[in-house]
MMTF fields as JSON, N, C-alpha, C and O atoms, coordinates in Angstrom:
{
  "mmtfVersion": "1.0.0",
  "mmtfProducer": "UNKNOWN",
  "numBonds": 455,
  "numAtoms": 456,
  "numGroups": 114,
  "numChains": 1,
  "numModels": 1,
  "chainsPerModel": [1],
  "groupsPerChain": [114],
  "chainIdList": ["A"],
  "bondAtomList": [4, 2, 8, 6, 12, 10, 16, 14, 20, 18, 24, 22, 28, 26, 32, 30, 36, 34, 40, 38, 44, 42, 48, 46, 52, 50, 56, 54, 60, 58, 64, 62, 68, 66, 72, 70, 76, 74, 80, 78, 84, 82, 88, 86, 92, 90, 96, 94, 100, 98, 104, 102, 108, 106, 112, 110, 116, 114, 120, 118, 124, 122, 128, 126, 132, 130, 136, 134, 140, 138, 144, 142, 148, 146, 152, 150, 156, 154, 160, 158, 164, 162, 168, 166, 172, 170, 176, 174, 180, 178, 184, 182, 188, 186, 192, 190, 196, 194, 200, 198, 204, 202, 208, 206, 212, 210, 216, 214, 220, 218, 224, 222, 228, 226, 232, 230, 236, 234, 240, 238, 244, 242, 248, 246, 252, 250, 256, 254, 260, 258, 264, 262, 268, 266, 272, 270, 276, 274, 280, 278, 284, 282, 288, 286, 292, 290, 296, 294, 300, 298, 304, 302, 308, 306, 312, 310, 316, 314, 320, 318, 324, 322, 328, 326, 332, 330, 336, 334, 340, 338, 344, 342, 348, 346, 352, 350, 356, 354, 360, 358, 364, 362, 368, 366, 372, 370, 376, 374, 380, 378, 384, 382, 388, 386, 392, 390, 396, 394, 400, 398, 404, 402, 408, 406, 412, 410, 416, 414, 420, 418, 424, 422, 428, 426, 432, 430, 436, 434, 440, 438, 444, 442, 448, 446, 452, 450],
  "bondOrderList": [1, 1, 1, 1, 1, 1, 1, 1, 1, 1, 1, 1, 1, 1, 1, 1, 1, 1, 1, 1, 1, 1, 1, 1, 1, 1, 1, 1, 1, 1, 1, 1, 1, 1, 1, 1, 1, 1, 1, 1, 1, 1, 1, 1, 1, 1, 1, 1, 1, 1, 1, 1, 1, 1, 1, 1, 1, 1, 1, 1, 1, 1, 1, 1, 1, 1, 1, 1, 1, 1, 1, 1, 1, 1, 1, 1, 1, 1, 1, 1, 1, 1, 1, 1, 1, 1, 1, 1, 1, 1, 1, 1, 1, 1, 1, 1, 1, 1, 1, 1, 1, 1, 1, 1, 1, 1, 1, 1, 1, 1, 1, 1, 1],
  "groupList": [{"groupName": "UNK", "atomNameList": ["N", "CA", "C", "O"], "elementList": ["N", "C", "C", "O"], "formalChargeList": [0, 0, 0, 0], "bondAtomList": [1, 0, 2, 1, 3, 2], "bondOrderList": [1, 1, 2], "singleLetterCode": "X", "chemCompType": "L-PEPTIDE LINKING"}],
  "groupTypeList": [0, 0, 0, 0, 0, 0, 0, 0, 0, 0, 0, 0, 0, 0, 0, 0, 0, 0, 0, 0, 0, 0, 0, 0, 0, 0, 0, 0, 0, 0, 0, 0, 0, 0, 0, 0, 0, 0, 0, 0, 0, 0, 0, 0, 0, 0, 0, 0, 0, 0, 0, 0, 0, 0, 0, 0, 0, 0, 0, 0, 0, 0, 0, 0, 0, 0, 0, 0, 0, 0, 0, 0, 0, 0, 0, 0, 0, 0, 0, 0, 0, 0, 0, 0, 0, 0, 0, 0, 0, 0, 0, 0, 0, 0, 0, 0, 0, 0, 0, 0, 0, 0, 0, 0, 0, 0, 0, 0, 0, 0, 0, 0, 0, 0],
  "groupIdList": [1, 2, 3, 4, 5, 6, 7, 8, 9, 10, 11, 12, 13, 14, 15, 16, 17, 18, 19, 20, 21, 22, 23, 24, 25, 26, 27, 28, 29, 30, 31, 32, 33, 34, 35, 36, 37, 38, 39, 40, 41, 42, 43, 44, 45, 46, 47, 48, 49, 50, 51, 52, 53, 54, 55, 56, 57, 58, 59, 60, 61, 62, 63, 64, 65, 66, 67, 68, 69, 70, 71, 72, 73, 74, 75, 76, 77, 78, 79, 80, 81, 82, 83, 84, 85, 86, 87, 88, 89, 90, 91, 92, 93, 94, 95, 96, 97, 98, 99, 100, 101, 102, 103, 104, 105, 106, 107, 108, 109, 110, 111, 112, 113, 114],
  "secStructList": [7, 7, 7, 2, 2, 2, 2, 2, 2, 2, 2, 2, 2, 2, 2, 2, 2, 2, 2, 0, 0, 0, 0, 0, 6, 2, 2, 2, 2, 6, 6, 7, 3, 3, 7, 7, 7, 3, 3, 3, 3, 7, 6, 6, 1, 1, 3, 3, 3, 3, 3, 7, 7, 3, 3, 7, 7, 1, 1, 7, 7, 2, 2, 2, 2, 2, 2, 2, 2, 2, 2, 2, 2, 2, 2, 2, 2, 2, 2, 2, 2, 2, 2, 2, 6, 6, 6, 7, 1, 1, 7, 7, 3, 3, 3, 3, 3, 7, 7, 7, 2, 2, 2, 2, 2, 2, 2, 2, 2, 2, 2, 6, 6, 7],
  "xCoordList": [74.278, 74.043, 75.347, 76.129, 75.541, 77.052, 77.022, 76.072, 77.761, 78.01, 78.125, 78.547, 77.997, 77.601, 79.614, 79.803, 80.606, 82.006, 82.109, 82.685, 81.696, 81.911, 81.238, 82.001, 80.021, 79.029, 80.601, 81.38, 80.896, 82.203, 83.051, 83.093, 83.796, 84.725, 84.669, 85.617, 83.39, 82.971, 82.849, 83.207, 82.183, 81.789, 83.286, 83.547, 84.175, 85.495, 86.35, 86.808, 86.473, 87.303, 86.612, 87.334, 85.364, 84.287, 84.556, 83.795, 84.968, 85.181, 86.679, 86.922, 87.603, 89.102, 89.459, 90.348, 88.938, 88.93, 88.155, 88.903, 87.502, 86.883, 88.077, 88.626, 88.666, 89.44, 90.761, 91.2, 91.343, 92.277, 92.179, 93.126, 90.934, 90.755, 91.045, 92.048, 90.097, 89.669, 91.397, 91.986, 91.747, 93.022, 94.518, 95.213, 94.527, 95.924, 96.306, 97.492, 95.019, 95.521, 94.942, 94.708, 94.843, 94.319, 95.55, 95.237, 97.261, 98.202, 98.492, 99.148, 97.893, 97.592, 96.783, 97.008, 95.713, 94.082, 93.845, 92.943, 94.153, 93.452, 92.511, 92.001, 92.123, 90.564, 89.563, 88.785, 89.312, 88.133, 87.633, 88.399, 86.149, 85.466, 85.205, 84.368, 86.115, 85.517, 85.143, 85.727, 84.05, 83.072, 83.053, 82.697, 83.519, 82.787, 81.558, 80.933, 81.181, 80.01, 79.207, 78.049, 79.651, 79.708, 80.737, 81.822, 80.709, 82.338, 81.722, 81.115, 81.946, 81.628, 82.95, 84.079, 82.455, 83.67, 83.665, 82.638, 84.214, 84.366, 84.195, 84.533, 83.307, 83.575, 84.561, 84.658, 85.704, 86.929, 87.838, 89.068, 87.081, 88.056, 89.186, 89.971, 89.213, 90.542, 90.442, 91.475, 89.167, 89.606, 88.189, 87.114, 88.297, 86.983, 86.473, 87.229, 85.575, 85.049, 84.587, 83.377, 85.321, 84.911, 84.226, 84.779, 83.389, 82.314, 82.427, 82.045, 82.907, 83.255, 82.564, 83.127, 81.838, 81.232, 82.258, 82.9, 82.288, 83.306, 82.995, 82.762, 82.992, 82.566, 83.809, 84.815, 83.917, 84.788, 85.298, 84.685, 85.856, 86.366, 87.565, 88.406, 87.456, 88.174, 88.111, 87.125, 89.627, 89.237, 89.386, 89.803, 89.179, 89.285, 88.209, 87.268, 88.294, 86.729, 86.743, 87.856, 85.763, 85.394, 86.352, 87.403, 86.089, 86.887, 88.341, 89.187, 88.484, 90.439, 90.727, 91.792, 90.184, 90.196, 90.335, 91.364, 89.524, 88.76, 90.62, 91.35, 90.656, 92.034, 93.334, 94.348, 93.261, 94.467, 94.477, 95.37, 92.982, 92.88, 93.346, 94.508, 92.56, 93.452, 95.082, 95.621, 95.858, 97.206, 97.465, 98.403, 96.999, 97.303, 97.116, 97.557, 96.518, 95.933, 97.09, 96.965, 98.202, 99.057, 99.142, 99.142, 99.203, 99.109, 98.355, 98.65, 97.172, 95.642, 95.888, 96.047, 96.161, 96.402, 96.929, 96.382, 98.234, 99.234, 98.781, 99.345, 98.037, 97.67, 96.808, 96.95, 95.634, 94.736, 95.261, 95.045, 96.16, 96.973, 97.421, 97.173, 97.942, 98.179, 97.558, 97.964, 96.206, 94.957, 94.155, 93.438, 94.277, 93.634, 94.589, 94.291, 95.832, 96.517, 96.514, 97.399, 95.829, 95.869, 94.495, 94.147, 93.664, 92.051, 91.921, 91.009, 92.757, 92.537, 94.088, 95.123, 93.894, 95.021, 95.493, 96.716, 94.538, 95.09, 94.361, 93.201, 94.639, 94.578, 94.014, 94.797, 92.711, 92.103, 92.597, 92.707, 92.829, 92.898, 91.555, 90.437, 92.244, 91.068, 90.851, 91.496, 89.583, 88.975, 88.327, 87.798, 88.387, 87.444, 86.896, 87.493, 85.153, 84.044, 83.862, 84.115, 83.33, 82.636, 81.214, 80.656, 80.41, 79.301, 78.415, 78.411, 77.493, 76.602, 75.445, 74.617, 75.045, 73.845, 73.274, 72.185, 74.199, 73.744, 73.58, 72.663, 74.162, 74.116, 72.258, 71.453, 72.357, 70.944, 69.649, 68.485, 69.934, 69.032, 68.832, 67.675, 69.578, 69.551, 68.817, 68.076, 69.508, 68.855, 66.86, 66.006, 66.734, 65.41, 64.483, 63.486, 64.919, 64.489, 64.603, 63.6, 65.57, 65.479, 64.205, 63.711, 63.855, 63.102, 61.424, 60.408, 61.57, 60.016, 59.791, 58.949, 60.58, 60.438, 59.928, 59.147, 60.674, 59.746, 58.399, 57.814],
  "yCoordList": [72.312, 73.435, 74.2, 74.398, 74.605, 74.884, 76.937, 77.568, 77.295, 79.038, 79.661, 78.977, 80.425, 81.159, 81.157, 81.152, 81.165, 80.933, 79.57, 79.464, 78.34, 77.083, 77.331, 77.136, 77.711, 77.656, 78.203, 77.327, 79.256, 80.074, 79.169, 78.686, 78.718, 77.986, 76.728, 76.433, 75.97, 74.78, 75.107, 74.321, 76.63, 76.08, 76.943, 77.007, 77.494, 77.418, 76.32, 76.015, 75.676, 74.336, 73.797, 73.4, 73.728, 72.48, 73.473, 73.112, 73.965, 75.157, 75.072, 75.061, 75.016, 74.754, 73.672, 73.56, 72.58, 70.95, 70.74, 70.287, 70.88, 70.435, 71.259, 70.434, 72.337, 73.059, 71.994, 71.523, 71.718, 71.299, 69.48, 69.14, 68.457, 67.615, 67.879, 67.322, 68.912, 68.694, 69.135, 68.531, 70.129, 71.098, 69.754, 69.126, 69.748, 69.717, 68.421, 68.105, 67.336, 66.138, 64.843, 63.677, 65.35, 64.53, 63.625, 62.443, 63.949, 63.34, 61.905, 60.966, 61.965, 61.231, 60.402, 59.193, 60.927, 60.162, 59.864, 59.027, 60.091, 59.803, 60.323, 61.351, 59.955, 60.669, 60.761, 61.326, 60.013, 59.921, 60.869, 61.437, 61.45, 62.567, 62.557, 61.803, 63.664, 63.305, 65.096, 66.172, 64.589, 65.913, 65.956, 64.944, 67.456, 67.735, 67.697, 68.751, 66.831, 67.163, 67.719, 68.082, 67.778, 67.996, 68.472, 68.009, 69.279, 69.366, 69.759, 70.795, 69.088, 69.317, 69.774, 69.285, 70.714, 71.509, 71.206, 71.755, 70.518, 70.494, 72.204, 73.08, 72.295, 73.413, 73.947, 74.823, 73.384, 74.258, 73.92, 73.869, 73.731, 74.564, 73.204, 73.292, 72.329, 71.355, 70.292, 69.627, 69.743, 68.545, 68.82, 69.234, 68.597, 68.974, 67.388, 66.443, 67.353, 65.826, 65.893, 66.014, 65.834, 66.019, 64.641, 63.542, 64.804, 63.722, 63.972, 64.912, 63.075, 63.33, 62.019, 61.031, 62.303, 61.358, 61.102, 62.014, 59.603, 59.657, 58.788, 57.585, 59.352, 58.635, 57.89, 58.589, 56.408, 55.887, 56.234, 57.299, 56.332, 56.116, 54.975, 54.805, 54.409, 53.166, 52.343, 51.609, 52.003, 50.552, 50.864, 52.019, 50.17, 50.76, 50.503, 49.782, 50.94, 51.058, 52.06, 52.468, 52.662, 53.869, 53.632, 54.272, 52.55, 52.445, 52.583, 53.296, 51.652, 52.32, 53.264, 53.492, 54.37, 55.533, 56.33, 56.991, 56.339, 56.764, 56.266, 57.05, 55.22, 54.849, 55.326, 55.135, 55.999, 56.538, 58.308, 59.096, 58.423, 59.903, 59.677, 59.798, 59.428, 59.318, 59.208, 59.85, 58.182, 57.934, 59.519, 59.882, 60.581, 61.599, 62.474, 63.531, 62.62, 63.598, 64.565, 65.77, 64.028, 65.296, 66.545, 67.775, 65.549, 66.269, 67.591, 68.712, 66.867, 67.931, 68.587, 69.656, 68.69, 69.253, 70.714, 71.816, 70.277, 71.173, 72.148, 73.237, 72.057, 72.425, 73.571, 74.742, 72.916, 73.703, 74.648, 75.777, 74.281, 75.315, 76.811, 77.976, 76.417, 77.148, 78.266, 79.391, 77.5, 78.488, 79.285, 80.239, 78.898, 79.341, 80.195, 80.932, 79.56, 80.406, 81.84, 82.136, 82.692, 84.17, 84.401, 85.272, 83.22, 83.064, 82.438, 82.682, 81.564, 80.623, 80.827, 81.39, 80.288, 80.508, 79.446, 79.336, 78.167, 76.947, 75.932, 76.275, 75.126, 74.766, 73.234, 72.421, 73.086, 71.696, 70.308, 70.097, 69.476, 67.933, 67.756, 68.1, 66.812, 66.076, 64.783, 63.776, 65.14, 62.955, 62.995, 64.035, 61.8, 61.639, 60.602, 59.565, 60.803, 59.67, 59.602, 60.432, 58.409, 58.424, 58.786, 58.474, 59.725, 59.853, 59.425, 59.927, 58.32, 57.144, 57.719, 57.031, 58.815, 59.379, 59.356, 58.972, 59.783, 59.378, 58.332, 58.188, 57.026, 55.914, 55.133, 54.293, 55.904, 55.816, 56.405, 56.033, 57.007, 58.472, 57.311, 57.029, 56.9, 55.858, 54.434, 53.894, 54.033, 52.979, 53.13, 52.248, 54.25, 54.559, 54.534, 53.816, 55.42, 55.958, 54.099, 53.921, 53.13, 52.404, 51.222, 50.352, 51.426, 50.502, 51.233, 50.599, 52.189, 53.367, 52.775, 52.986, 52.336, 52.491, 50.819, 50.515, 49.575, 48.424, 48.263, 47.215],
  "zCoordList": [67.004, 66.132, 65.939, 66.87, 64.743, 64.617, 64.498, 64.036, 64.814, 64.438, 63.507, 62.574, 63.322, 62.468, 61.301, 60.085, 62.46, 62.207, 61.806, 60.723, 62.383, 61.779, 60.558, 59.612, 60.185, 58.763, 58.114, 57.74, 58.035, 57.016, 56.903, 55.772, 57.688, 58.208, 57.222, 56.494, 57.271, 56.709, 55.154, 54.277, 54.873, 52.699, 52.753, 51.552, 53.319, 52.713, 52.292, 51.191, 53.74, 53.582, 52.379, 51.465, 52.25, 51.242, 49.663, 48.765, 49.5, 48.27, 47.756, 46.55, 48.65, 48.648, 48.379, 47.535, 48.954, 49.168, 47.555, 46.689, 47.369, 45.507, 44.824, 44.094, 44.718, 43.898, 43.768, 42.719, 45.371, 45.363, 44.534, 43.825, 44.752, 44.213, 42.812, 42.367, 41.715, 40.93, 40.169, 39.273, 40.776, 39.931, 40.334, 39.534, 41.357, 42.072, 42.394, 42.482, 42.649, 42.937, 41.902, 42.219, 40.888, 39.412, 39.248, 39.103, 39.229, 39.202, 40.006, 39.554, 41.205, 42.402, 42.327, 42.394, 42.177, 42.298, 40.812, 40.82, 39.668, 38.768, 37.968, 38.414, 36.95, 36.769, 36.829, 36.061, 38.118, 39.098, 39.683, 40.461, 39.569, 40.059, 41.31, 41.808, 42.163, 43.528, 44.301, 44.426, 44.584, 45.423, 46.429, 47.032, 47.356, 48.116, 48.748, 48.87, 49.101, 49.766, 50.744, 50.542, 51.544, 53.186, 53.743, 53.389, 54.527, 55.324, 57.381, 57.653, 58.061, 59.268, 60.233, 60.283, 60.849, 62.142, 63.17, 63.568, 64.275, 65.68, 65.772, 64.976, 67.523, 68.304, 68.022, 67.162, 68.89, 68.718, 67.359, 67.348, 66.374, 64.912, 64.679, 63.735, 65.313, 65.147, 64.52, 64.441, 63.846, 63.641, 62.274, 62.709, 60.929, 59.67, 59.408, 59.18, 59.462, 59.016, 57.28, 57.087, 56.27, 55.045, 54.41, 54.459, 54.022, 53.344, 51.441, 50.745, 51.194, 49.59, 48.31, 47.838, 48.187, 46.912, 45.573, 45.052, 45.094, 44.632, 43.1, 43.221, 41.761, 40.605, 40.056, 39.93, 39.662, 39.19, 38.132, 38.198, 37.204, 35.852, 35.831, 36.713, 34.88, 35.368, 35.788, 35.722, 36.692, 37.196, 38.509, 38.599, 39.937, 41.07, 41.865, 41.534, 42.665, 43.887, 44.597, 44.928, 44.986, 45.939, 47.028, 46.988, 48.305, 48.951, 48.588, 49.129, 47.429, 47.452, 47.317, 47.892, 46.622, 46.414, 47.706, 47.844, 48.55, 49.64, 50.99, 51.596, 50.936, 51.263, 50.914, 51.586, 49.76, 48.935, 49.32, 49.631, 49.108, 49.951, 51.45, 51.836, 52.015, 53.433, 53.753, 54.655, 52.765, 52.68, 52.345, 53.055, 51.546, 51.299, 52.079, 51.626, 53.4, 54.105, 54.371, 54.155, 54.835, 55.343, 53.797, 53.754, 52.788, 51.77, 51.421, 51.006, 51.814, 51.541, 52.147, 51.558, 53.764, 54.681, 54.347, 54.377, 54.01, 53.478, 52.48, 52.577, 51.682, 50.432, 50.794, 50.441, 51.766, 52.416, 52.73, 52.289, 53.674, 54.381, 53.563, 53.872, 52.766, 51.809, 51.11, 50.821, 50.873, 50.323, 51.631, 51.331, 53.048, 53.82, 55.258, 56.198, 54.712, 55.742, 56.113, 56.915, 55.775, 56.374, 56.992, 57.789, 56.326, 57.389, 58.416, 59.205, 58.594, 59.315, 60.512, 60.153, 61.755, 62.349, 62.401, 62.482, 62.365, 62.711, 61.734, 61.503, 61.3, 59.79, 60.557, 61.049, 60.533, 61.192, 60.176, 58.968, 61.555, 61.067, 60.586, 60.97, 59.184, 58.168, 58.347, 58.64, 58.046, 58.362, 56.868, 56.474, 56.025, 55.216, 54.939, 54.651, 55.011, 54.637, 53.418, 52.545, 53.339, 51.761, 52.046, 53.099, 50.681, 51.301, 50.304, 49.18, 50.735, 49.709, 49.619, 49.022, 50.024, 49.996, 48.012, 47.584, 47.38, 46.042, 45.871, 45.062, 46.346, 45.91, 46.619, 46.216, 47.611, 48.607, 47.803, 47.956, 47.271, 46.213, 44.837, 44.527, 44.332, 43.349, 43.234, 42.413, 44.712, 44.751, 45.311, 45.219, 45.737, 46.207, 44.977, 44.904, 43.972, 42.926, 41.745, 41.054, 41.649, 41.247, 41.882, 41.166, 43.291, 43.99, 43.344, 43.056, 43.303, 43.278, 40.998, 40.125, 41.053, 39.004, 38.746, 37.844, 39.95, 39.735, 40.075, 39.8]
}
């Protein structure tokens, strides 16, 4: 069960992290839609588990994408940093999942229509 400080902690990072996708790293990534979805906090504040759903345009795959974000992390990192540095004292290591839950939601809803 997380605190009442991780809950803040978490729809900031998850609020910053879509801004920074959608505004700042289009040059990078492309014009592939990628969401926030989730953002989870360790106890002690150090390490964000971000879960990001990711729509193609183009050519490509989720996974490479998902790989290319990661190659970028110190990046994000930094960026974060940036937008959160006077809230935050210590600016948590990023992990990022892909999160298939839409793709799970789809395929449910495609099984329920045969």
């Amino acid at each position: 069960m997380q605190s009442t400080r991780q809950n803040k902690i978490c729809r900031l990072i998850q609020q910053d992290m879509g801004d920074i996708f959608l505004k700042e790293m289009k040059p990078v990534l492309g014009n592939s839609l990628i969401t926030v979805t989730q953002v989870r906090i360790t106890p002690d504040l150090s390490i964000a588990r971000i879960y990001v759903s990711i729509m193609i345009i183009g050519g490509g795959t989720k996974e490479a994408l998902l790989q290319l974000i990661r190659e970028n992390t110190a990046d994000l990192r930094r960026r974060l940093g940036l937008r959160e540095g006077k809230q935050l004292r210590i600016i948590p290591h990023l992990e990022f999942y892909l999160d298939d839950s839409l793709d799970y939601i789809e395929n449910i809803e495609r099984l329920l229509k045969q």
